[in-house]
N, C-alpha and C positions, 0 to 999 in steps of 0.2 A: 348491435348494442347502440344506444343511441349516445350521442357524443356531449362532448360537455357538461359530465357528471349528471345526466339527466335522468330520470329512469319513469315512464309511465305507470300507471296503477288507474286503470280501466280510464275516467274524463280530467283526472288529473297530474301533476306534472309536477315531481318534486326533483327543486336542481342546489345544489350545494345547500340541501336541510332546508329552503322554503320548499312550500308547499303553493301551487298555485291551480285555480279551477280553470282549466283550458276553457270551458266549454260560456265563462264568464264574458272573455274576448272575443269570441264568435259575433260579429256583423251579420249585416244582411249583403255586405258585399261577398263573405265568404260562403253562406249559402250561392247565393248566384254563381260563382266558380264552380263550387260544386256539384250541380247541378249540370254545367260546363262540362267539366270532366266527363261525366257519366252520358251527355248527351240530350238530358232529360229537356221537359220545359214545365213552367210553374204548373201544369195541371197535372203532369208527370209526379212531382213531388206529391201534390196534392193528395193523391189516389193512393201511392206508395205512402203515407205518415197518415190517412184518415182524415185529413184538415183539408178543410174549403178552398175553394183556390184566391180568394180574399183576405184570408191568413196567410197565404203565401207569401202573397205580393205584402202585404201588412209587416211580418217578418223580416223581409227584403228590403223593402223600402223604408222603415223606422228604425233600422239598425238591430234590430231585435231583441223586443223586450223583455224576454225570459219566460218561465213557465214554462207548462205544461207543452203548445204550441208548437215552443222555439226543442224542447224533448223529444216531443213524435219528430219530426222532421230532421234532427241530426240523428235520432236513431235510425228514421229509414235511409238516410245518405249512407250510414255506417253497413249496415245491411246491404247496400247496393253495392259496397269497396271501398266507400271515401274516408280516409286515416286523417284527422286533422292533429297536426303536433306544435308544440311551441317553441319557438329559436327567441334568441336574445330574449328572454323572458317579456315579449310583448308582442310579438310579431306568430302571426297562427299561418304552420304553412299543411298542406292540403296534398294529397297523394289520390290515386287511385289503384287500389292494391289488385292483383291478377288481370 
């Protein structure tokens, strides 16, 4: 159970009655860890989420801008193990599950 009155519902994160979009907070630093985790490298991602390896780096390096792009690529992290959760309501911490 996760701590701090928090409870997930599939990309978001509701903690004492807010509601917040985890997946809002997500950086291009925290792809890069992720990616870390699992071993990958940007062309890894690339192949695994369908997106160019242009979009990767694009993602990674501009902090990432949402859409579509920034979708395929935490779904395929998600698919590969990678759990991202939110602490102190601003801070996204990153697991690798099995």
């Amino acid at each position: 159970m996760p701590a701090n009155n928090q409870t997930f519902i599939q990309n978001y994160c509701v903690k004492d009655t807010e509601l917040f979009d985890i997946e809002s907070l997500i950086e291009g630093h925290h792809i890069k860890a992720a990616r870390a985790l699992l071993k990958w490298s940007m062309q890894d991602l690339a192949r695994a989420s369908n997106l160019s390896l242009s979009t990767v780096r694009r993602l990674e390096d501009d902090g990432c801008s949402g859409g579509r792009s920034l979708d395929n690529a935490l779904d395929a992290l998600r698919q590969a193990g990678i759990r991202f959760g939110l602490m102190d309501r601003t801070m996204i911490a990153l697991a690798r599950a099995g």
